[in-house]
C-alpha positions as CSV (number, residue, x, y, z in Angstrom):
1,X,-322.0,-46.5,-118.3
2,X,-322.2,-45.2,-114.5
3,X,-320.4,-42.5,-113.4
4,X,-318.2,-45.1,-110.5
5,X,-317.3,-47.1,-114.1
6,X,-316.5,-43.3,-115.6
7,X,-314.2,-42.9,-113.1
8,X,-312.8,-46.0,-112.8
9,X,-311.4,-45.9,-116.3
10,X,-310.3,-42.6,-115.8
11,X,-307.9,-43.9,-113.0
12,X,-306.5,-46.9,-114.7
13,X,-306.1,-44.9,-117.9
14,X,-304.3,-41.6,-115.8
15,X,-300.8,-41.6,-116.2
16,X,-298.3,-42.5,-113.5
17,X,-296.9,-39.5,-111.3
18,X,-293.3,-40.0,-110.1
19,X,-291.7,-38.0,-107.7
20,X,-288.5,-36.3,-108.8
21,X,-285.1,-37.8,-106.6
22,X,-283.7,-35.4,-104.0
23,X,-280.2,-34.4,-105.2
24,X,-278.0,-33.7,-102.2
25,X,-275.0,-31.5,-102.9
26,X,-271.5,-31.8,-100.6
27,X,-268.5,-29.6,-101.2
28,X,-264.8,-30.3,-99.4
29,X,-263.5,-27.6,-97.1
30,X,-261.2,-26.2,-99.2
31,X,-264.3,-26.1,-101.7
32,X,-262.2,-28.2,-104.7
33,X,-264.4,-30.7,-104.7
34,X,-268.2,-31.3,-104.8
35,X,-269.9,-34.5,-104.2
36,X,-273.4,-35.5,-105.1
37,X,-276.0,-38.2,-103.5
38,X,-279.0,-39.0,-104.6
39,X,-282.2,-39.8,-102.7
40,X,-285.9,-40.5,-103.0
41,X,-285.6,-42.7,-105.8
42,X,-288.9,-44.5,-106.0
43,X,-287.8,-47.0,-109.2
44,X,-285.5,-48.8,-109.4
45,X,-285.3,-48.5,-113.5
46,X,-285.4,-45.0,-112.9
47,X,-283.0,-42.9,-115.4
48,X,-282.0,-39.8,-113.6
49,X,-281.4,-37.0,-116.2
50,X,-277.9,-35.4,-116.8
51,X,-278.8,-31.8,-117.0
52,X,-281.3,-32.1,-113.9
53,X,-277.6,-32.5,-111.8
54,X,-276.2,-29.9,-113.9
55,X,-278.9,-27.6,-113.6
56,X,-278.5,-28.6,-109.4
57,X,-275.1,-27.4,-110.1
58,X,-275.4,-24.1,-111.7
59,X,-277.9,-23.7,-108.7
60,X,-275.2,-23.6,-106.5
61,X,-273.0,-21.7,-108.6
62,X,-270.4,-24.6,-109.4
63,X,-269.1,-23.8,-112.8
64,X,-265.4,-25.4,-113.2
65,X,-264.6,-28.8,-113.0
66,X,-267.8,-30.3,-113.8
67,X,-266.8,-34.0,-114.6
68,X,-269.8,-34.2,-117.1
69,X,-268.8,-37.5,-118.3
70,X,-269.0,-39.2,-115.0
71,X,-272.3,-37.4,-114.4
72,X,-273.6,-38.6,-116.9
73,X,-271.8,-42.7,-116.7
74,X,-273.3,-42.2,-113.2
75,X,-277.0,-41.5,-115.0
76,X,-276.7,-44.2,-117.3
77,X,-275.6,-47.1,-114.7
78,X,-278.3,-46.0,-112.2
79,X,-276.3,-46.7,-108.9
80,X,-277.7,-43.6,-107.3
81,X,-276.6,-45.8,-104.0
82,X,-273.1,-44.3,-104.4
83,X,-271.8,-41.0,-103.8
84,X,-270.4,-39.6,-106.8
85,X,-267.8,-37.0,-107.3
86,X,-269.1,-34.4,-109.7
87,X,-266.8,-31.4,-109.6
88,X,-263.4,-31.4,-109.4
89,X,-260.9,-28.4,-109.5
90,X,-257.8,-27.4,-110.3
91,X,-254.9,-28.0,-107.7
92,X,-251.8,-25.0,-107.2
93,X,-248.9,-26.4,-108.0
94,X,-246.2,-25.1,-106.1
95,X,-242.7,-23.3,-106.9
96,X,-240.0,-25.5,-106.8
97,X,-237.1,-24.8,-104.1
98,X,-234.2,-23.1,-105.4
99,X,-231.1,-25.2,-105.5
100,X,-227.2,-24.6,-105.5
101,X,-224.6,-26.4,-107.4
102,X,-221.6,-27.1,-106.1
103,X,-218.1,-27.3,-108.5
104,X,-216.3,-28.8,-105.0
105,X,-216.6,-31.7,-102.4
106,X,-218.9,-30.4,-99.5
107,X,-218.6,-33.8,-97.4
108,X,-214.6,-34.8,-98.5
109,X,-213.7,-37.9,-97.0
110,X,-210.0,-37.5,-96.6
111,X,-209.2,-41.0,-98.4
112,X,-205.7,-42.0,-98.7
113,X,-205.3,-42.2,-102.8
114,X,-205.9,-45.4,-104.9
115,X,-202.6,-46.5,-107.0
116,X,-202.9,-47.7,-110.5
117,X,-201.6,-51.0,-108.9
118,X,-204.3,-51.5,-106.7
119,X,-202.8,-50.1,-103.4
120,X,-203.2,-47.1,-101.2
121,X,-201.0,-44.4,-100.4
122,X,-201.2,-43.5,-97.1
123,X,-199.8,-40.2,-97.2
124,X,-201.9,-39.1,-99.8
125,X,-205.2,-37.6,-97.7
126,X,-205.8,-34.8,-99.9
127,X,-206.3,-32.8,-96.5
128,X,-207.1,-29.3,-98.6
129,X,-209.5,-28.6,-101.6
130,X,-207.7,-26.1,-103.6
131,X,-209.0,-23.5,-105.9
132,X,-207.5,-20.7,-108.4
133,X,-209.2,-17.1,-108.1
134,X,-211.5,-17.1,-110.4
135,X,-212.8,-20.4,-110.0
136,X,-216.5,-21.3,-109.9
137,X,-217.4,-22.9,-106.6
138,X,-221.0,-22.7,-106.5
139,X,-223.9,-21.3,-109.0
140,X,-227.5,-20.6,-107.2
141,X,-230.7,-22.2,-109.0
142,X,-233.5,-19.3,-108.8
143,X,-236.9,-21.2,-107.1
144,X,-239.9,-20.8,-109.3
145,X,-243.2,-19.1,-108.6
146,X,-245.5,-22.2,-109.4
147,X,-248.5,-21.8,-111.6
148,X,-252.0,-20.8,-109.1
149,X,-255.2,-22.9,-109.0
150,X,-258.9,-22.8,-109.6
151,X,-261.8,-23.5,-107.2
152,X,-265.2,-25.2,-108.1
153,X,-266.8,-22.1,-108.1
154,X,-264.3,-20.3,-110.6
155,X,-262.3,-18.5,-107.9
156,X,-258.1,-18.4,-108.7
157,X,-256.6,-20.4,-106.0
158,X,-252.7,-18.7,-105.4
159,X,-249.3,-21.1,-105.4
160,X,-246.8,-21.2,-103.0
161,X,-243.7,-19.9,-104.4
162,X,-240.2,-21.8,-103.8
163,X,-238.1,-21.1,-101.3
164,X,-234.1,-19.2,-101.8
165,X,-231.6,-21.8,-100.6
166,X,-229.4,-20.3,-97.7
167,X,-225.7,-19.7,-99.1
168,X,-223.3,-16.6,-97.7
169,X,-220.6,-15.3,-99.2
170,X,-217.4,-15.3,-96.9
171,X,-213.5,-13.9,-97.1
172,X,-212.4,-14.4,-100.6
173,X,-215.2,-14.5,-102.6
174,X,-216.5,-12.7,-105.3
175,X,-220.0,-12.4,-106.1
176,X,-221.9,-12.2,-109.8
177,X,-223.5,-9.1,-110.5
178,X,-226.8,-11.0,-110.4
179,X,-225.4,-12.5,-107.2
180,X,-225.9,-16.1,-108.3
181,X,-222.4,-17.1,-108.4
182,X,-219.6,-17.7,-106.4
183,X,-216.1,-17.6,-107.1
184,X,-212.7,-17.5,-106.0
185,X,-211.4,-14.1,-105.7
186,X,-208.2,-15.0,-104.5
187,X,-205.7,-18.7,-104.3
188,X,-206.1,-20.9,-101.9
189,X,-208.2,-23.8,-100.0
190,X,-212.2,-24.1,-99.5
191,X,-214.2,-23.6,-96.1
192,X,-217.7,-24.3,-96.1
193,X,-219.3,-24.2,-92.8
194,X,-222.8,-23.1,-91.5
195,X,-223.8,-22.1,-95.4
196,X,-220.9,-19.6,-95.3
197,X,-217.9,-20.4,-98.0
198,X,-214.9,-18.6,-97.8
199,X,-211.4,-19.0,-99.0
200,X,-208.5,-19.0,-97.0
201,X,-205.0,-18.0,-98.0
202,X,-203.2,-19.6,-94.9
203,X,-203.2,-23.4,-94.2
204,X,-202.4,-23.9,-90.7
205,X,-201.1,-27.7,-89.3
206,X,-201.4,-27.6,-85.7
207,X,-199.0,-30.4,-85.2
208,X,-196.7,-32.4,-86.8
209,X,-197.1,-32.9,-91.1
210,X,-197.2,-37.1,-90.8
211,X,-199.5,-40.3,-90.7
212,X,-202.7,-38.0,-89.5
213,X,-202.6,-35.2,-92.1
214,X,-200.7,-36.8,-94.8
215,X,-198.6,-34.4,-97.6
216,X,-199.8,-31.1,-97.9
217,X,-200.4,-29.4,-101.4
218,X,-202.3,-25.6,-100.8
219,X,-202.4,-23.1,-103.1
220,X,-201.4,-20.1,-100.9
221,X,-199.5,-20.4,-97.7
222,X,-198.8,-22.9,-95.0
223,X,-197.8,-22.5,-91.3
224,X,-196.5,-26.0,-89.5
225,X,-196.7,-25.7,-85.9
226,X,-194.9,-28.9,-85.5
227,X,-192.1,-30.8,-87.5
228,X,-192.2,-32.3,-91.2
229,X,-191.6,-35.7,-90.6
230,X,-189.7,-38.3,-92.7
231,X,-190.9,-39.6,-95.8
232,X,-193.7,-36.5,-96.5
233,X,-194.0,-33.8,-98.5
234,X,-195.3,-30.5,-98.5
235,X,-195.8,-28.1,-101.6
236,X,-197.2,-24.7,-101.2
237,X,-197.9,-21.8,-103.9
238,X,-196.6,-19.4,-101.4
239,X,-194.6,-19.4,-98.3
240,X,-193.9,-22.2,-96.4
241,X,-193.1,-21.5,-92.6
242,X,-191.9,-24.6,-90.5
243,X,-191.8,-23.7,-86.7
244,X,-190.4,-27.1,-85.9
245,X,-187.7,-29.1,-88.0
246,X,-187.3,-31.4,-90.8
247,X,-186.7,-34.8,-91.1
248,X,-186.1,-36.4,-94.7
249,X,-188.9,-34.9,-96.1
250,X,-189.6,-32.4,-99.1
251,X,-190.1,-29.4,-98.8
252,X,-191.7,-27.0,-102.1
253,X,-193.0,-23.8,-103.0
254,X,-192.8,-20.8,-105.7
255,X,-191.8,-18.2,-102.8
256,X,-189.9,-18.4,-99.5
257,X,-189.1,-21.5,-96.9
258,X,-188.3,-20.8,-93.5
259,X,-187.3,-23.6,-91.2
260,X,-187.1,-22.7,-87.7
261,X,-185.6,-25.5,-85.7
262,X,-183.2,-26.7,-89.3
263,X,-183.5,-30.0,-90.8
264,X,-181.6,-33.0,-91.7
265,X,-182.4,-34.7,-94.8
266,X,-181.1,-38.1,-94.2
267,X,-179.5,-37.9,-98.0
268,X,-182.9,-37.9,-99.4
269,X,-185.1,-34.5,-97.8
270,X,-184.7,-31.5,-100.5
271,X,-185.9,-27.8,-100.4
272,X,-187.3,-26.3,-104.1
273,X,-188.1,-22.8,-103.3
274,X,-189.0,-20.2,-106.1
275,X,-187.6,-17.0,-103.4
276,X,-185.3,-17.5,-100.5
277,X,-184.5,-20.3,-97.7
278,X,-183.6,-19.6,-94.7
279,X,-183.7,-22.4,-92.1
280,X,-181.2,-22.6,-89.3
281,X,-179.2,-25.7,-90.2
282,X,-178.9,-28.4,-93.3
283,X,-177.6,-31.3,-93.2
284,X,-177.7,-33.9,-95.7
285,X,-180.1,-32.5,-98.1
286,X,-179.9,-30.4,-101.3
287,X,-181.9,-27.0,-101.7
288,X,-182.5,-25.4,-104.6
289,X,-184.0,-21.4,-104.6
290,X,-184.4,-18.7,-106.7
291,X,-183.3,-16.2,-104.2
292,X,-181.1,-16.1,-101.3
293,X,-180.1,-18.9,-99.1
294,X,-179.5,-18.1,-95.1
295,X,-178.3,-20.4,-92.3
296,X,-176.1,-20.3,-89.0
297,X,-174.5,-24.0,-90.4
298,X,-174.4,-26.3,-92.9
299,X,-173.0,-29.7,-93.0
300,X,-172.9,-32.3,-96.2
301,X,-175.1,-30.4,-97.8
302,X,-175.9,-29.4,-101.6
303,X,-177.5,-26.1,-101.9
304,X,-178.1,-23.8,-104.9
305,X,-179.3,-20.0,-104.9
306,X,-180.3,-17.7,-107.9
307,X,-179.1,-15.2,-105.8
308,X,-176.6,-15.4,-102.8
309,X,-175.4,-18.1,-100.2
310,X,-175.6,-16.0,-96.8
311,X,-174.0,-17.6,-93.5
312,X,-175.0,-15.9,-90.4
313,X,-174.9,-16.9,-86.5
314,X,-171.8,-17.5,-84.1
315,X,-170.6,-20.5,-86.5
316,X,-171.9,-19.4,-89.8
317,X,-170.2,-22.0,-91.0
318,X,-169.8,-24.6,-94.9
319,X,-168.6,-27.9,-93.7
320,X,-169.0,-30.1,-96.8
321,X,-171.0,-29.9,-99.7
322,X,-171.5,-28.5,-103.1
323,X,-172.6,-24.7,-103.4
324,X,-173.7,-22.5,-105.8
325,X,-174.6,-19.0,-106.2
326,X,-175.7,-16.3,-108.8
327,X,-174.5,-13.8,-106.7
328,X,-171.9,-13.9,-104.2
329,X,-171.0,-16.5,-101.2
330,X,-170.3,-15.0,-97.4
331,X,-169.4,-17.1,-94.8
332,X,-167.2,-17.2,-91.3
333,X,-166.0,-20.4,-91.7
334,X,-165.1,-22.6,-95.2
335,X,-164.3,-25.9,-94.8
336,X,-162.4,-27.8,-92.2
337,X,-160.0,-28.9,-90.6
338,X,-160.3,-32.1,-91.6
339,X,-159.9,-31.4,-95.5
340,X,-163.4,-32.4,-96.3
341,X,-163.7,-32.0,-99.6
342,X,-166.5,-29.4,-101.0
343,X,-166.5,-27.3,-103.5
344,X,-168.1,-23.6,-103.7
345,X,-169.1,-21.6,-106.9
346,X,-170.4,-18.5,-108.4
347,X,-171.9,-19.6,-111.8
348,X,-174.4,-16.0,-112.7
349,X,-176.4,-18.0,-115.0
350,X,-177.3,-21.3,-113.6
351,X,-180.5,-20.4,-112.0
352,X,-181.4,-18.9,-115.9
353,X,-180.9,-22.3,-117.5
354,X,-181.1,-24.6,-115.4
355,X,-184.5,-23.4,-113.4
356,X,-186.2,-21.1,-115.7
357,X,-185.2,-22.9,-118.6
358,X,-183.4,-20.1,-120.9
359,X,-180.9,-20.8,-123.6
360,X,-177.2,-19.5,-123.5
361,X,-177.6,-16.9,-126.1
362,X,-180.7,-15.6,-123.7
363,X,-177.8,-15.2,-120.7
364,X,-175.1,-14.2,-123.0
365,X,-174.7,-10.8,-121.3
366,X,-173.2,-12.8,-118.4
367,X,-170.3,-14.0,-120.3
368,X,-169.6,-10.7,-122.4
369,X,-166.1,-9.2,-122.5
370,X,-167.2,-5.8,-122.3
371,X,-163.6,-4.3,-123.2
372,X,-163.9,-6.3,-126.6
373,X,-167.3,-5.0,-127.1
374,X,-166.5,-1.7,-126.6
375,X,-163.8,-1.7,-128.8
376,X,-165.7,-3.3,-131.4
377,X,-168.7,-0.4,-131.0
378,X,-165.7,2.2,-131.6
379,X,-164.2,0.5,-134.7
380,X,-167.7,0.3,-136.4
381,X,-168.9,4.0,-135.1
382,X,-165.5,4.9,-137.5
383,X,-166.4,3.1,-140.0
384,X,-170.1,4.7,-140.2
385,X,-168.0,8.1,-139.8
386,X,-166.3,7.8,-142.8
387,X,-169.6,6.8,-144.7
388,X,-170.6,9.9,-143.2
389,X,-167.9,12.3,-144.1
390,X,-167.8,10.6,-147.9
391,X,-171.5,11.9,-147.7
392,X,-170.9,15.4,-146.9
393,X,-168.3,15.8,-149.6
394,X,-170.7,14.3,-152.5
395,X,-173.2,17.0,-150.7
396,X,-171.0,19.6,-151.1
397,X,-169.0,19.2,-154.3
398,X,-165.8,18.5,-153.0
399,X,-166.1,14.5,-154.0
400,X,-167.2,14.7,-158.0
401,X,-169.9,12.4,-159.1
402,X,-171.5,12.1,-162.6
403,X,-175.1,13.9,-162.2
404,X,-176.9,10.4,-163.3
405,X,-175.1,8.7,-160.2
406,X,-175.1,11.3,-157.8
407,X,-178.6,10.6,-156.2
408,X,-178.0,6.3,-156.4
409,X,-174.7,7.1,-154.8
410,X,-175.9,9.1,-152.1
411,X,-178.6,6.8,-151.2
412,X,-176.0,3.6,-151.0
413,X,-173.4,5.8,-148.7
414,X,-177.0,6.3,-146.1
415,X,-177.9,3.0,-146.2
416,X,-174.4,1.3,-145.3
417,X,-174.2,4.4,-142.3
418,X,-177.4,3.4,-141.0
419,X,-177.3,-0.4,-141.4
420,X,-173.2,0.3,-138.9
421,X,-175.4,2.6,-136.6
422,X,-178.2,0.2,-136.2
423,X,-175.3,-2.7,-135.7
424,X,-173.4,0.2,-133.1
425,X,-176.9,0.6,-131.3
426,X,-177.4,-3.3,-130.9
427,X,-174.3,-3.9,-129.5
428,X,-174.3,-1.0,-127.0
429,X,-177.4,-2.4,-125.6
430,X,-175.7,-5.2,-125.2
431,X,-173.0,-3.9,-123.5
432,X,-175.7,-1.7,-121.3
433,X,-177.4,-4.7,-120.4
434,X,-173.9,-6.5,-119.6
435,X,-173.1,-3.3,-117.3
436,X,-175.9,-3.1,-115.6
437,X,-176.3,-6.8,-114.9
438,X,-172.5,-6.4,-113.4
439,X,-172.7,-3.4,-111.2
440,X,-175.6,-4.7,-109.8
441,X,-173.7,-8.0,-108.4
442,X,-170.4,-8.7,-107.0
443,X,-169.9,-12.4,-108.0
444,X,-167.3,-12.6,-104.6
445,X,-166.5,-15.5,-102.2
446,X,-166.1,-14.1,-98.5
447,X,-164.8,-15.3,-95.9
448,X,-164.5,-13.6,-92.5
449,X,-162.9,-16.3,-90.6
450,X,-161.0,-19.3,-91.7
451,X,-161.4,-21.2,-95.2
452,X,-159.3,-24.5,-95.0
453,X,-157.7,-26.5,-97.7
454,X,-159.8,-29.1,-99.5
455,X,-162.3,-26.3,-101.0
456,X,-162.7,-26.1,-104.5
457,X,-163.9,-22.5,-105.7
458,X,-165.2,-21.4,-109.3
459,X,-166.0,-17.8,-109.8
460,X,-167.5,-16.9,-113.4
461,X,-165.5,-19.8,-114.8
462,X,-162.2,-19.3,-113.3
463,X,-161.2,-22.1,-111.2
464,X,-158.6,-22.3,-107.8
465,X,-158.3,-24.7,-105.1
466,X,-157.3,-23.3,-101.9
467,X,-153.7,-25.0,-100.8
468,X,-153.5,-23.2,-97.4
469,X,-155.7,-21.8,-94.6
470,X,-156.9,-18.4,-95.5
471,X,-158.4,-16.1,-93.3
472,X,-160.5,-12.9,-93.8
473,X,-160.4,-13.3,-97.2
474,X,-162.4,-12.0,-100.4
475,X,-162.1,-14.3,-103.6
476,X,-163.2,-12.4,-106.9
477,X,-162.3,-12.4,-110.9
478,X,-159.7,-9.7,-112.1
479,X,-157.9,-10.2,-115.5
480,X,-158.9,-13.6,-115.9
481,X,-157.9,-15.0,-112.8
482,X,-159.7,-15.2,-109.2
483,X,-158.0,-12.9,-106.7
484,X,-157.9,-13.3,-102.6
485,X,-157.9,-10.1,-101.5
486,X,-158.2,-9.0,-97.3
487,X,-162.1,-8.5,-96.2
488,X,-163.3,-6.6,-93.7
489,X,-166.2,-8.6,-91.1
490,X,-169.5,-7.0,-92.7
491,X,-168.0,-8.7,-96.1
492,X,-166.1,-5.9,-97.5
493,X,-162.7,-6.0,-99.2
């Protein structure tokens, strides 16, 4: 054979030579990601081999994320016409925000309330969010630190941490010792404003209590520029001060009520006060306190104190009414000169039964005859005296007891003398309480101008009407029946 033929099978029998494809590598700019594209391919059958891209890859120092599965999809399909995302790494997530919970209405609406019936009531706004000290009002949510990254090429790639929300403490609040929660520190109604929350102690109604603010109900105190008018109510935990008047409305709190201009309460308006009322007229209303009732007049009017009925001012007059004190009654003028029937009383324990619910046997100090009890004390001191005495003489001899008795005997004459001392020591506390409860009132009607016939007065039980026009007198119990005695103008007798 020639040497062209030689060579000529040499070339058809030589295998093949295929260029290897160009793999181009892309990576995003925040180097998470890498792309690859492949170029150059000369066959279309051609199988492009897994770890030639991963061997590209470690090349270039990518060595997380590898999405080996796709590389290799990618391989087997042959569609080296696509770009293909090879690498992908791991994103940051993020801290969450912090949060706050809220145990009260942050947007109230200021609806009139929803009847069982169906229907609305219109003076019922609940104006004021009311809390208790101690209550929570808001507990902070801590933000989290998120969990950090990783980067095609390994690297850690940091988290943003959560942001604190924004919350300040403000007048009346009290603070957690990790400072995370909020709480009352005192009674009263909730401001939030500008992320500041703060409690308030005062309500103040700049105006009139009606139609626009609807009944009050605040847990500390409340201020009333304006009038109460009819129909609403206003409740308080502690003082109520009206600088206006009061028309048919109620009026309620556990400590004082002062009405400036008076009020009239068109048979229906009432006063509940826990301490004292002073207001500078009623008429046609009933109030009820714990403490001591002061006005320059009252007309038609039913009012009850724990403590004392005080008139003061030029008429400080009673024209009508029922009236009834713990204490004592002082007034210019009683009655009329009409006759209008009223009647006046001093009744120590009404408030006790009545208000604070307590049994008689809890007030029976007010109703003790201390010159009975005392003579009852003395009768039963004698009688542990002479268990006394008989004591002595078995001590000493003189009373003669058989040796086998002597000892029971003795122990039978100390128990009955301390079972009379422990009854004495009862019953002198008793009368101690009685004393002191009496010395410390005066349970007097005064009057230091007229009181007119018509008036029916009842001191501690004892009952008189008055037949004729008295004046600068001092009604008061001695010997079972009520006395008039001359006062002086302060009150005195």
């Amino acid at each position: 054979m020639s040497q062209i033929g030689e060579n000529l099978d040499a070339l058809l029998t030589e295998e093949k030579v295929i260029p290897l494809p160009t793999l181009n590598i892309k990576l995003s700019p925040d180097r998470m990601m890498a792309f690859l594209r492949v170029s150059n391919v000369q066959d279309a059958d051609y199988e492009l081999d897994k770890d030639y891209i991963l061997e590209a890859l470690k090349e270039r120092e990518i060595v997380f994320g590898i999405l080996e599965d796709e590389i290799q999809e990618y391989c087997i399909q042959k569609k080296y016409y696509k770009e293909l995302k090879i690498a992908k790494g791991k994103e940051p997530i993020n801290g969450e925000d912090g949060s706050l919970t809220f145990h009260f209405d942050t947007q109230p609406k200021y609806l009139p309330k929803e009847l069982n019936d169906g229907s609305v009531d219109f003076k019922d706004i609940s104006l004021i969010q009311n809390v208790k000290a101690g209550d929570v009002l808001c507990e902070i949510v801590l933000p989290t630190d998120g969990t950090p990254g990783k980067d095609i090429f390994g690297n850690e790639v940091p988290s943003k941490a959560g942001a604190m929300p924004t919350l300040t403490a403000g007048k009346n609040i009290s603070l957690s010792d990790d400072e995370l929660t909020f709480s009352a520190a005192v009674d009263g109604r909730i401001e939030y404003i500008n992320d500041v929350i703060s409690i308030e102690e005062v309500f103040h109604v700049k105006g009139d209590v009606g139609p626009e603010t609807g009944n009050i109900s605040f847990n500390g105190s409340v201020i009333i520029s304006g009038n109460v008018t009819d129909g609403f109510r206003v409740e308080a935990k502690k003082d109520i001060i009206i600088n206006g008047r009061v028309e048919g409305a109620d009026i309620k709190t556990d400590q004082n009520v002062l009405i400036r201009s008076g009020m009239n309460g068109m048979k229906k308006g009432t006063i509940h006060a826990g301490g004292d009322v002073t207001s500078r007229f009623i008429e046609n209303a009933t109030v009820i306190c714990g403490g001591n009732f002061c006005s320059e007049c009252t007309l038609n009017a039913t009012i009850k104190a724990g403590n004392s009925i005080i008139m003061k001012g030029k008429r400080a007059a009673m024209l009508g009414g029922t009236y009834v004190a713990g204490d004592s009654i002082i007034a210019k003028e009683i009655g009329s000169e009409l006759n209008i029937p009223m009647e006046i009383s001093i009744e120590p324990e009404w408030y006790a039964i009545e208000i604070e619910g307590k049994s008689n046997e809890d007030v029976a100090y007010v109703f003790l005859d201390q010159e009975e009890l005392k003579e009852k004390i003395t009768k039963i001191e004698k009688e542990a005296d002479k268990f006394g005495s008989v004591l002595q003489e078995v001590v000493s001899g003189k009373k003669k007891v058989e040796a086998r008795q002597k000892t029971l005997y003795m122990k039978q004459l100390m128990g009955m003398r301390e079972e009379k001392m422990r009854e004495v020591y009862h019953l002198q506390e008793k009368l101690d309480q009685s004393t002191a409860y009496y010395n410390s009132h005066e349970f007097a009607v005064t009057c230091t101008g007229k009181i007119y016939p018509g008036v029916r007065m009842r001191i501690c039980g004892i009952m008189m009407r008055v037949e004729h026009i008295g004046t600068h007198q001092k009604y008061y119990v001695d010997k079972g029946e009520i006395i008039a005695g001359a006062s002086t103008a302060n009150g005195e007798a």
